[in-house]
Phi, psi and omega in degrees: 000133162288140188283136181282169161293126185264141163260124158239199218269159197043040177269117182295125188233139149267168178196165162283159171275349173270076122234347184260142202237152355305085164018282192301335166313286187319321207275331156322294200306287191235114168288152175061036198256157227233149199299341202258332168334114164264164133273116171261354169278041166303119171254107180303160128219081179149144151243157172195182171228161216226112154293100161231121156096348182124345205261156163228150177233148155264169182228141138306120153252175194213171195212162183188149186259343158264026154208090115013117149085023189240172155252104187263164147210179200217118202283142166297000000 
């Protein structure tokens, strides 16, 4: 049996941009972005869990050098 692959800290990550969450950061950053648009500069630092809305989720957070001074995350 194969092992899944683990994220650890500092892991270089990609995601789409309609799943990485704070929305409004993104929709600043890159206008017009297309469904299949990713990031590929993603770091991971952190696993944690996210209350919104009543639900709690876990979350991946990321740091990324193309949006400078955010915490993005990405619900698992």
């Amino acid at each position: 049996m194969a092992r899944a692959k683990r994220l650890g800290d500092q892991a270089r990550c990609s995601a789409l941009l309609k799943y990485i969450h704070p929305s409004p950061v993104i929709a600043v950053k890159f206008l017009n972005s297309l469904p299949t648009q990713r990031l590929d500069d993603l770091i991971a630092i952190k696993q944690d869990r996210v209350t919104r809305k009543g639900w709690t989720y876990d979350a991946i957070f990321f740091t990324s050098e193309s949006i400078p001074g955010e915490t993005l995350f990405v619900v698992r």
